[in-house]
C-alpha positions as CSV (number, residue, x, y, z in Angstrom):
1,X,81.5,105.5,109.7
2,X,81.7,107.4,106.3
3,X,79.1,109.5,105.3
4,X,78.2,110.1,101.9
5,X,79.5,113.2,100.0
6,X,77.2,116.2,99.2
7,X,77.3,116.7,95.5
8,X,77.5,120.8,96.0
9,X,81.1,119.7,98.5
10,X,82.5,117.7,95.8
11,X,85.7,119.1,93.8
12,X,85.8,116.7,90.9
13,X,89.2,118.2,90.0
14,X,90.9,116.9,92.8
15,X,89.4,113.1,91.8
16,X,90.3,113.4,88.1
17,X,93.7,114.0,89.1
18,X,94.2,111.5,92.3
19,X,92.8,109.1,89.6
20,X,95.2,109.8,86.9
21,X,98.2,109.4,89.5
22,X,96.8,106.0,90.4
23,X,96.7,105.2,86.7
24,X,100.4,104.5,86.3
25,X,101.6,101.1,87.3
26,X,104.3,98.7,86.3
27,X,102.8,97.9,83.2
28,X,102.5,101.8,82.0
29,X,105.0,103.2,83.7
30,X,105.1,105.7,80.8
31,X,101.9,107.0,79.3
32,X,101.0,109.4,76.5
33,X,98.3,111.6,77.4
34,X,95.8,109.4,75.1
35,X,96.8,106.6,77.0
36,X,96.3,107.9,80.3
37,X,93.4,109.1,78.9
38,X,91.7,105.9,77.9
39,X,92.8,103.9,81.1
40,X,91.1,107.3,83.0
41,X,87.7,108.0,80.7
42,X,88.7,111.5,80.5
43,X,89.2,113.6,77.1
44,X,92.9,113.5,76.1
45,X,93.1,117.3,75.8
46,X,91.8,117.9,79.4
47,X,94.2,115.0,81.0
48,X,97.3,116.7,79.0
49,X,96.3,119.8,81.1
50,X,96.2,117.5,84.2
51,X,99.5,115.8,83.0
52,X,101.0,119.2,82.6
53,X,100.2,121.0,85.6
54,X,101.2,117.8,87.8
55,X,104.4,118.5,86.2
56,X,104.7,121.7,86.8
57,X,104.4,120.6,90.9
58,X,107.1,118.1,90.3
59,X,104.8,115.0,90.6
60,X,105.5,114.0,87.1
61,X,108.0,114.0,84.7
62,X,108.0,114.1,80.7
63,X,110.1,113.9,78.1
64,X,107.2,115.9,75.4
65,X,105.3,112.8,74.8
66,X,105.5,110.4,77.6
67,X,105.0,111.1,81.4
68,X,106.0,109.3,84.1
69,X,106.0,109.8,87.8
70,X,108.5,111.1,90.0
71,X,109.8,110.7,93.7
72,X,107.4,113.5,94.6
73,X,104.9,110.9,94.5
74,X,105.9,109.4,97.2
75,X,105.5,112.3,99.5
76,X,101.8,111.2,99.9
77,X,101.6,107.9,101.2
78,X,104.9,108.9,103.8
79,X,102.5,111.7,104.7
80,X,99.9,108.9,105.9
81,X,102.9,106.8,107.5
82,X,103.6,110.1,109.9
83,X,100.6,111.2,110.3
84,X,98.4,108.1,110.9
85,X,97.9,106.9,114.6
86,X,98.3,103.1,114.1
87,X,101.7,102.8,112.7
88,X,103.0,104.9,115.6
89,X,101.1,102.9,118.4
90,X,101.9,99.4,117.1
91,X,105.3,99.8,116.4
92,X,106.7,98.9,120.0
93,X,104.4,95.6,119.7
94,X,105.5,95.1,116.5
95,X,109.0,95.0,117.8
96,X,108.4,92.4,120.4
97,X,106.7,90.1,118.1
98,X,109.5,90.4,116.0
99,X,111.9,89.5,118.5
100,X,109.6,86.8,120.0
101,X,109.4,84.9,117.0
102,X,112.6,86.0,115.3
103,X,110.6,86.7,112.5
104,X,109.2,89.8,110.7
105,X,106.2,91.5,112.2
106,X,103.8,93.4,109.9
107,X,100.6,95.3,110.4
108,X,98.3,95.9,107.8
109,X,94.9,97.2,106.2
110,X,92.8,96.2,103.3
111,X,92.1,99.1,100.9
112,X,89.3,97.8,98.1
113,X,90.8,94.2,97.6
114,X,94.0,94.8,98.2
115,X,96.4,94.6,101.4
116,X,98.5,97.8,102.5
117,X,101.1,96.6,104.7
118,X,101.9,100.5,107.3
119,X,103.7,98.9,109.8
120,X,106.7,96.4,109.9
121,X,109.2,95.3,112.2
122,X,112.3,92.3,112.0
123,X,115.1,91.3,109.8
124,X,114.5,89.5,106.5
125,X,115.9,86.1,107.1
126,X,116.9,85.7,103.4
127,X,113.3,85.5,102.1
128,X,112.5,86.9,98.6
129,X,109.2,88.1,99.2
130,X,109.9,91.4,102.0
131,X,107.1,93.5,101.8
132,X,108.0,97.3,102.4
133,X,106.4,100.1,103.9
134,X,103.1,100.9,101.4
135,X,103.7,97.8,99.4
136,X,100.2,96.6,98.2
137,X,99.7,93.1,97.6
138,X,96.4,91.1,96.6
139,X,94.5,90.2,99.7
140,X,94.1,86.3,98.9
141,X,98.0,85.6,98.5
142,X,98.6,86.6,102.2
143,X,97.6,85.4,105.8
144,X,97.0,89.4,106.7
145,X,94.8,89.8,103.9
146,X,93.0,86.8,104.5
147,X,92.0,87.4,107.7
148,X,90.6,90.7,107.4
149,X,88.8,89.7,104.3
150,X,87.0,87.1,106.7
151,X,86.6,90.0,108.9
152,X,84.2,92.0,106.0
153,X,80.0,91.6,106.3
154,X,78.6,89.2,104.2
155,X,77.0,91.5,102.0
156,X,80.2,93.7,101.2
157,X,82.2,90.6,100.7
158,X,80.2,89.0,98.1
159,X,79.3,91.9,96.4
160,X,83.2,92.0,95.4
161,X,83.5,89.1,95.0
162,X,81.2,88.8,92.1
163,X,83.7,91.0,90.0
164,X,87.1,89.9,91.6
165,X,89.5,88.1,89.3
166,X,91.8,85.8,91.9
167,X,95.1,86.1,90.1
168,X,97.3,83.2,90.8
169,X,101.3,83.8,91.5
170,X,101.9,80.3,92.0
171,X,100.8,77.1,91.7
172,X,99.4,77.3,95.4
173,X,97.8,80.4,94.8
174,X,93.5,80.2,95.6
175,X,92.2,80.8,92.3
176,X,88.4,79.5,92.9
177,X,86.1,81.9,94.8
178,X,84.9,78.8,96.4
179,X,88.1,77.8,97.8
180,X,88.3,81.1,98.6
181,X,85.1,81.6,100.7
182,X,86.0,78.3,102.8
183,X,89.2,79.8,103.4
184,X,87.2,82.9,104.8
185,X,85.0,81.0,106.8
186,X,87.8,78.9,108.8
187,X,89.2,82.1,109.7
188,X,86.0,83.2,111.0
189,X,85.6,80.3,113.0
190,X,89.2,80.3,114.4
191,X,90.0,84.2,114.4
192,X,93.2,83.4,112.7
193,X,94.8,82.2,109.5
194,X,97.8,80.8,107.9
195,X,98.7,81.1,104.4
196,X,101.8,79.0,102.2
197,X,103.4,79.7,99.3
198,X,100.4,81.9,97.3
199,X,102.3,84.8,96.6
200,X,105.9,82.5,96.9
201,X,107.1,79.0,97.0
202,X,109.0,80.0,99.8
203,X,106.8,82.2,102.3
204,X,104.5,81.5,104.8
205,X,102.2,83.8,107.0
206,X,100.6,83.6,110.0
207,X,97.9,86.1,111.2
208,X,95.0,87.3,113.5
209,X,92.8,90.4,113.8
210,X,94.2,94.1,115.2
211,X,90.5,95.0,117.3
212,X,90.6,98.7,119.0
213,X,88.8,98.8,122.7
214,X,85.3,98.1,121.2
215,X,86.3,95.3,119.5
216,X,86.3,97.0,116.2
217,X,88.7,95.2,113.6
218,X,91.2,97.8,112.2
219,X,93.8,96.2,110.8
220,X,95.4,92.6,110.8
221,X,98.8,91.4,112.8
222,X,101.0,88.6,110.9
223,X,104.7,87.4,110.7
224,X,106.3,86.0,107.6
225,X,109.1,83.5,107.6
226,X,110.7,80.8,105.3
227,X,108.5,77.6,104.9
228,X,111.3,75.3,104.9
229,X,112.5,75.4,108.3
230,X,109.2,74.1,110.0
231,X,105.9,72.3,109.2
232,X,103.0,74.1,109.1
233,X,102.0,73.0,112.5
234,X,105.2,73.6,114.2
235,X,105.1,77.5,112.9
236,X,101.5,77.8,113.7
237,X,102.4,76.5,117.6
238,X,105.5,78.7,118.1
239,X,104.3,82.3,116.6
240,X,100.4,82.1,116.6
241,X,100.3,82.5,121.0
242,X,102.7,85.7,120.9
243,X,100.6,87.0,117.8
244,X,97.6,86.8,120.1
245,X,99.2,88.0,123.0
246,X,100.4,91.1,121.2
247,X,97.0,91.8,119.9
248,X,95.4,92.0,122.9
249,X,97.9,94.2,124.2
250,X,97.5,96.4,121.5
251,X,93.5,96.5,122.3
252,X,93.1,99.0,125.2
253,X,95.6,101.5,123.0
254,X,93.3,101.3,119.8
């Protein structure tokens, strides 16, 4: 469990400057400083010094008025792909899922409202949505997000959801809260979840909860695969028993 930071530990530097990374996305994938500025409520004249020393170290780059960020960047999230314990120990699972189902295996966590996919196993099958190693999607697009949204106390959950905006990617996508919450609470009851064409007209997902030995749920086991080959309830029959299996494999090693 985490434990709340001591005021006298905390080096707000280090935060400003996390936070200004995080501030570049596809839609300002160039900033000024007074832009970076705005979108991080810090003074433009103390973000050009973060902007500039994170240059100096090679994270970002800058052409004298616009920054942008560099490969460096991506030194930090490979750093929690090697170093973290549960991509290592699921990856042999992952492999016979993959195989079982001919599909592509994934493992993944929710960070904030968001899913992080750190594991992944199988071939693409000509799909267009193949989520990579790191790739952050929207939780309520995807099975894996789904179910470990269901998996979050009652209190936590709707306190985000009060300020959550469902964005919708297709016409399929769940883009009323109360849809949403139903869709929670079958995969509560069932301790799995599928989810069609949300994030693509051509994708379906299929996933159940990664628990360690105490039952604690620490991340969320899925395969993706084309949704024209199969009904829902034929795809559901053929990978959702090996996706169990696997997960209890994976129990007495978490």
């Amino acid at each position: 469990m985490d434990t709340p930071l001591k005021h006298q530990d905390k080096i707000v530097g280090l935060e400003k400057g996390l936070n200004l990374i995080q501030s570049f996305d596809e839609a300002h994938s160039r900033q000024t400083a007074s832009q970076v500025a705005k979108r991080t409520g810090m003074s433009r004249t103390a973000c050009r010094r973060f902007l500039l020393t994170l240059h100096s170290l090679g994270y970002l780059q800058t052409d004298g008025k616009l920054f942008w960020l560099t490969p460096k960047v991506m030194r930090l999230g490979q750093a929690y792909l090697e170093s973290a314990r549960l991509p290592r120990i699921v990856q042999p699972s992952l492999q016979r899922l993959a195989m079982g189902t001919q599909e592509i295996s994934f493992v993944s966590v929710l960070d904030g409202f968001d899913v992080v996919y750190v594991a992944r196993n199988g071939e693409n099958r000509n799909m267009n949505t193949s989520f990579a190693l790191g790739a952050r999607v929207p939780a309520h697009v995807t099975a894996a997000g789904l179910m470990l949204l269901a998996t979050m106390s009652n209190e936590p959950l709707e306190s985000a959801l009060e300020n959550l905006h469902l964005q919708a990617f297709t016409s399929h996508t769940i883009t009323q809260k109360s849809v949403l919450i139903e869709c929670l609470q079958l995969a509560q009851r069932q301790d799995w979840i599928s989810s069609e064409q949300q994030l693509d007209p051509s994708y379906r997902g299929v996933s159940v909860p990664l628990r360690d030995h105490k039952g604690r749920v620490l991340a969320a086991l899925s395969v993706s695969m084309p949704i024209h080959l199969e009904s829902s309830l034929e795809a559901t029959a053929r990978v959702l028993p090996l996706l169990k299996d696997v997960a209890q494999s994976l129990r007495p090693l978490l």
